[in-house]
C-alpha positions as CSV (number, residue, x, y, z in Angstrom):
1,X,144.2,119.5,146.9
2,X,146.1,121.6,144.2
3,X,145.8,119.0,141.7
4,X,141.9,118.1,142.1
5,X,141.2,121.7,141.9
6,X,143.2,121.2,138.2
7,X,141.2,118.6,137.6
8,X,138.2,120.3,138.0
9,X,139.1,123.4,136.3
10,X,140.4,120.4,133.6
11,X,137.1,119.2,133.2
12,X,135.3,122.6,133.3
13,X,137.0,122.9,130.1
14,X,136.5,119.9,128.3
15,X,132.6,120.3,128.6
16,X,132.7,123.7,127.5
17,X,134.6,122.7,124.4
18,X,132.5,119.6,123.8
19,X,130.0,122.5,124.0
20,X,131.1,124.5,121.6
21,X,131.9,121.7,119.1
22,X,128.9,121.1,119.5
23,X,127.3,124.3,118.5
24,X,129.8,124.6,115.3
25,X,128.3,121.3,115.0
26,X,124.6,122.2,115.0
27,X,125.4,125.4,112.7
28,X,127.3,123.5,109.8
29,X,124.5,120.8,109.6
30,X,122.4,123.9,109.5
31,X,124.5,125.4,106.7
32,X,124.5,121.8,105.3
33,X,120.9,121.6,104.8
34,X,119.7,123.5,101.8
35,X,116.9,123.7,100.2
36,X,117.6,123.4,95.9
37,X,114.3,121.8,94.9
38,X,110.5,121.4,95.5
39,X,108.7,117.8,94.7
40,X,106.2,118.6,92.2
41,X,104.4,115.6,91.1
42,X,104.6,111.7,92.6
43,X,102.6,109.3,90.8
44,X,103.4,105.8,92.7
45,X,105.8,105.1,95.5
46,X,108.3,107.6,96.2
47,X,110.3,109.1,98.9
48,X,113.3,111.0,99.5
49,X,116.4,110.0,101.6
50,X,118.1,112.4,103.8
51,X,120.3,112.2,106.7
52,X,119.5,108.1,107.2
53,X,115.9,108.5,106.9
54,X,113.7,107.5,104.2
55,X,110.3,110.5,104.0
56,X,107.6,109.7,101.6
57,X,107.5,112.5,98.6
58,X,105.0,115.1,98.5
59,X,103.9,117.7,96.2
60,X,105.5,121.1,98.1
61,X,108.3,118.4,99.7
62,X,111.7,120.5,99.4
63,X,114.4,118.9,98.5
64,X,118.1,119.4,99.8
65,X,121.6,119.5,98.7
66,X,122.6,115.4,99.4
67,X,119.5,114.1,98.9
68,X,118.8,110.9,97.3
69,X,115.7,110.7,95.6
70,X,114.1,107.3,95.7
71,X,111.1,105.4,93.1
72,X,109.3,102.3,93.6
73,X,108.2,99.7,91.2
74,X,104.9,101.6,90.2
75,X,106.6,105.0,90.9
76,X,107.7,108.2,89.3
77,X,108.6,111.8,90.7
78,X,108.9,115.5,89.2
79,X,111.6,117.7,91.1
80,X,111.5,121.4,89.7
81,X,115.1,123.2,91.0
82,X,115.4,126.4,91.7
83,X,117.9,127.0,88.5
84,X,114.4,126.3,86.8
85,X,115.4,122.5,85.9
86,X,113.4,119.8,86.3
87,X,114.3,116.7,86.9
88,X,111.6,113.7,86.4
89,X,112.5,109.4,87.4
90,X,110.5,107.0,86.2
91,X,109.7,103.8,87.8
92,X,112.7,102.1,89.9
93,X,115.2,104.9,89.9
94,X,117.7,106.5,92.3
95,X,119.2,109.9,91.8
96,X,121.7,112.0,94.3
97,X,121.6,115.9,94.0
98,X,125.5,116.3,94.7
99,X,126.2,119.3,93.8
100,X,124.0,123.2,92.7
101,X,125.6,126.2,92.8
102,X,123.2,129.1,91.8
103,X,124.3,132.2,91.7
104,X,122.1,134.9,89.5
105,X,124.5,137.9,90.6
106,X,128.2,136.1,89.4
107,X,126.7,134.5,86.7
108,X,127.9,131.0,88.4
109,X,126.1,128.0,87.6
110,X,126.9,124.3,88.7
111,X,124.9,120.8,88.7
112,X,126.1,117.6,89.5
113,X,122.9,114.6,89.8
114,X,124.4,111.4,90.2
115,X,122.1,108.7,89.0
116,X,122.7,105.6,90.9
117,X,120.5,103.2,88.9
118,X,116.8,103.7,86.3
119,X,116.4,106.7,84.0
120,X,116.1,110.3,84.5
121,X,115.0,113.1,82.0
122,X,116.2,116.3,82.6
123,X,114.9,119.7,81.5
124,X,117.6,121.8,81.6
125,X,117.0,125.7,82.3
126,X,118.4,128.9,80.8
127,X,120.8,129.3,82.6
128,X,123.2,126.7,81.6
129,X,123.6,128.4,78.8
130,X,125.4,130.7,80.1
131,X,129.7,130.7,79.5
132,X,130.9,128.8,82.0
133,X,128.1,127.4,83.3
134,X,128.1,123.4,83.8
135,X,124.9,121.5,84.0
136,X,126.2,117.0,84.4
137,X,124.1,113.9,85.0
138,X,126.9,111.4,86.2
139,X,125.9,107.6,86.6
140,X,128.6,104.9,87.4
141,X,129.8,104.3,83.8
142,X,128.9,107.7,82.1
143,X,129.0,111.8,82.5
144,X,126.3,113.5,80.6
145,X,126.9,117.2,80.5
146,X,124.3,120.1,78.5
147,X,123.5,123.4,78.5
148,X,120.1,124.5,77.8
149,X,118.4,121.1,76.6
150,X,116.5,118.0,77.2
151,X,117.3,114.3,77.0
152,X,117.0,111.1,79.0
153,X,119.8,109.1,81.3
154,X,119.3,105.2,81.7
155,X,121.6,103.1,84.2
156,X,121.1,99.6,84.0
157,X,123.5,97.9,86.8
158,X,122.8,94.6,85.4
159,X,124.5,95.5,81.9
160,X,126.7,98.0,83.8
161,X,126.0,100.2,81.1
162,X,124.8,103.8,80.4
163,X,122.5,104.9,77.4
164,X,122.3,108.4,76.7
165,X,119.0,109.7,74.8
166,X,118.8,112.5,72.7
167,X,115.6,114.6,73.4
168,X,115.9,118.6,72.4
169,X,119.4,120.0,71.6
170,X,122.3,118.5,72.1
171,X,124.1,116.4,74.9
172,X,127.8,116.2,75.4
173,X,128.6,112.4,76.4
174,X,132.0,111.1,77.8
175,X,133.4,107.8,80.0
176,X,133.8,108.5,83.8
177,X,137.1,107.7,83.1
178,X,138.2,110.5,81.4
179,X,141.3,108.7,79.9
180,X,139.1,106.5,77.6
181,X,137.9,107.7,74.5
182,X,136.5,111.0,73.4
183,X,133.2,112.2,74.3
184,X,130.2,112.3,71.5
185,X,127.4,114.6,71.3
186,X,124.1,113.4,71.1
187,X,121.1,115.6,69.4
188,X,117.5,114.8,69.0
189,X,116.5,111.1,68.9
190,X,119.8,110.0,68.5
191,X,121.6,107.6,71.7
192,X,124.7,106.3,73.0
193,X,125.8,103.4,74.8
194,X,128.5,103.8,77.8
195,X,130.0,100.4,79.0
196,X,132.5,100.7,82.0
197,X,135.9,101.6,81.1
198,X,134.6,101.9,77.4
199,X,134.8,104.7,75.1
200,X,130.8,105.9,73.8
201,X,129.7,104.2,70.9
202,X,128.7,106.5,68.1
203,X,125.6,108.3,68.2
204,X,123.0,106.5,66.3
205,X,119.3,107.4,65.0
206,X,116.5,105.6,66.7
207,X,113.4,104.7,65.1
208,X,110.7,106.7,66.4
209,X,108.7,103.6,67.4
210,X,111.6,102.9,70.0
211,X,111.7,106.4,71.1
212,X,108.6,107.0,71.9
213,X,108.9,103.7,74.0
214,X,111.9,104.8,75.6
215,X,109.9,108.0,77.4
216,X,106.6,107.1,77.5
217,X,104.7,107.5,80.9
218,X,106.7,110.6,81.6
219,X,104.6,113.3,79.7
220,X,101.6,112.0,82.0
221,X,103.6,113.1,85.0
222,X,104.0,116.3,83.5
223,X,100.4,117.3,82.6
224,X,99.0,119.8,85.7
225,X,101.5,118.5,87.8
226,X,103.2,122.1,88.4
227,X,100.5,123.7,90.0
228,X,101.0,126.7,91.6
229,X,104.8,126.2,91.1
230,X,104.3,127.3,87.2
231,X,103.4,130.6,88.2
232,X,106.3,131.8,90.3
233,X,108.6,130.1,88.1
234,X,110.6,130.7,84.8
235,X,109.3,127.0,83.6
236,X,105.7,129.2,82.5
237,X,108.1,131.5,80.3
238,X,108.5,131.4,76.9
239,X,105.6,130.6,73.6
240,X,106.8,128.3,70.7
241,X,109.2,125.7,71.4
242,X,111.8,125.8,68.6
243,X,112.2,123.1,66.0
244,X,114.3,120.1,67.0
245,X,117.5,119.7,65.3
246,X,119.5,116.8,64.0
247,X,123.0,116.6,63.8
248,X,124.5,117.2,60.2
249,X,126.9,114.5,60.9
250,X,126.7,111.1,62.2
251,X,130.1,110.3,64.0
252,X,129.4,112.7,67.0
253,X,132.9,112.8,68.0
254,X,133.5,116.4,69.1
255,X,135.5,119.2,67.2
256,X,133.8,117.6,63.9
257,X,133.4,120.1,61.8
258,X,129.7,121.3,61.7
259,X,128.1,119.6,64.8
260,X,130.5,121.7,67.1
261,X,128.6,124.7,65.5
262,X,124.9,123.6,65.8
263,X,123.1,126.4,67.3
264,X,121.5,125.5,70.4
265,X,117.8,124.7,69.5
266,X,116.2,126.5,73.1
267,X,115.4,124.6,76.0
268,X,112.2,123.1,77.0
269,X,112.1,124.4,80.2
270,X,111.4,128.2,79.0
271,X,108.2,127.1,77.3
272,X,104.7,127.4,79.0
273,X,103.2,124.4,80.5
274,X,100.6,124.2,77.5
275,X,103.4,124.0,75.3
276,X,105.0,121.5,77.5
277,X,102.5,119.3,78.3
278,X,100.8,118.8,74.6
279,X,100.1,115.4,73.3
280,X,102.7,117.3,70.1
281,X,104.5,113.4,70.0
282,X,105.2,111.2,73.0
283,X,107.1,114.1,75.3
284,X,104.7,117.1,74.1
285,X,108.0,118.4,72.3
286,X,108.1,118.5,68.5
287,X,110.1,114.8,67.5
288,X,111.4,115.5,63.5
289,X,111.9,112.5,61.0
C-alpha cells in the first residue's frame, strides 16, 4: 500500500513537471517569435516560411526572427525592417532573417540575412553607420558586410558562386572561410565574384549596359509599394540623394591607401520615396560613368 501511494504521489509529479515544461515551453516560443519586418510589396508568387509552414506573403504580413522568405518563378517581394532596411528578392530567391538586434537606447545594431539561393538588394538604413554597428548578407560561398549603403547579392548554387554588386557606397566583401584571402570593397557599379573556398576576385567596373541588366525589374517593385509604411518610417526621410562614388583605386583589397578613406556616400534608405522611386537610371539612384 505504502509504495502505490509513492507511486501516485510519483506520478503527481511528473505531470506537474511535464506541465511546467510545458509552460516554459509555450513562453520561449513566445519570446521566439518576433516581429523585425512588415511585407511591403509582392509582385508574383511569394510566401514566407515559419515554424514548418509555408503562408502566402501579403502587404502588412509581419515577418519574424527565423523566417525564410520564399519567391517563385514570376515572383519578387519588398520586406521593410524595423532598423529602416529594406530588403527586396527577385524572381526565385530564398533569404533567412537569422539574426536583428535593434537597440535605439545602446546604440547596438546587428543583421545577419542568410541568402540561401537568387539575388537580394539591400537598402541599408542609418543606423549601420553607427561604430560598432554590423549590418552582413551571408550566402554559402560569400559574407557581404556594409554600413549605410546599397548593393545587390546573387547566389547561384549551380556555379556555387557569389557575385557581389556594387550599388551606392561601398560594400566590404570576404570568403565564408575567413582563412582565405582578404576581403575587397566594392563601390558603385563595380562586382566581385566569390567561388567556394576562394579568395574574391578584384573588384572590376561593369559596363552600364550589364548593370542596368543585373537590377532591372526591381525599381518596379519599389514604385508606391510603401504605402502607408512610408509615412511612419524613416525610409520618407531625407531630400537629395548624394552623388555616387567610385573607388580611387581598382585593386579593392582593404587597408589600400585611399579607398579605406572614402567617405561614405549616404544611404538610400534616408531618401523620400520620390527620390527613390525615380526612373533617375535603372534603380532610381544616380549611376556615374
Amino acid at each position: 500500500m505504502h509504495n502505490m501511494t509513492c507511486v501516485t504521489v510519483s506520478s503527481r509529479h511528473a505531470r506537474a513537471i511535464r506541465g511546467l515544461l510545458s509552460a516554459v515551453l509555450l513562453v520561449a516560443t513566445a519570446a521566439a517569435a518576433e516581429e523585425v519586418g512588415t511585407v511591403a510589396s509582392v509582385r508574383g508568387a511569394a510566401d514566407i516560411g515559419r515554424g514548418g509552414t509555408q503562408t502566402a506573403a501579403v502587404v502588412g504580413a509581419p515577418v519574424e526572427l527565423g523566417d525564410e522568405l520564399h519567391t517563385g518563378a514570376d515572383g519578387q517581394l519588398r520586406v521593410v525592417f524595423r532598423d529602416d532596411s529594406v530588403i527586396d528578392l527577385t524572381e526565385s530567391s530564398s533569404l533567412v532573417v537569422d539574426q536583428q538586434v535593434f537597440d535605439p537606447s545602446t546604440s547596438h545594431f546587428s543583421s545577419l540575412m542568410r541568402l540561401v539561393q537568387g539575388k537580394a538588394r539591400a537598402l541599408v538604413g542609418k543606423y549601420y553607420g553607427t561604430p560598432g554597428a554590423a549590418y552582413e548578407v551571408q550566402t554559402p560561398t560569400a559574407v557581404a558586410g556594409v554600413r549605410g549603403t546599397t548593393f545587390m547579392v546573387a547566389y547561384n548554387p549551380d556555379l556555387d558562386a557569389t557575385e557581389v554588386i556594387g550599388i551606392h557606397g561601398r560594400v566590404q566583401v570576404r570568403s565564408l572561410d575567413e582563412r582565405i584571402g582578404e576581403s575587397v570593397y566594392v563601390t558603385s557599379r563595380e562586382m566581385t565574384t566569390v567561388f567556394r573556398e576562394e579568395a574574391p576576385t578584384a573588384p572590376e567596373e561593369i559596363e552600364e549596359r550589364l548593370f542596368h541588366h543585373e537590377i532591372e525589374g526591381l525599381e518596379i517593385l519599389a514604385i508606391g509599394s510603401t504605402g502607408n509604411l512610408a509615412t511612419t518610417s524613416a525610409i520618407s526621410g531625407g531630400a537629395t540623394v548624394p552623388t555616387t562614388e567610385h573607388a580611387p583605386t581598382t585593386s579593392g583589397l582593404v587597408g589600400q591607401l585611399g579607398r579605406d578613406q572614402l567617405r561614405n556616400a549616404g544611404d538610400v534608405v534616408g531618401q523620400p520615396l520620390t527620390v527613390i522611386d525615380a526612373t533617375r537610371g535603372s534603380l532610381g539612384v544616380p549611376i556615374g560613368n
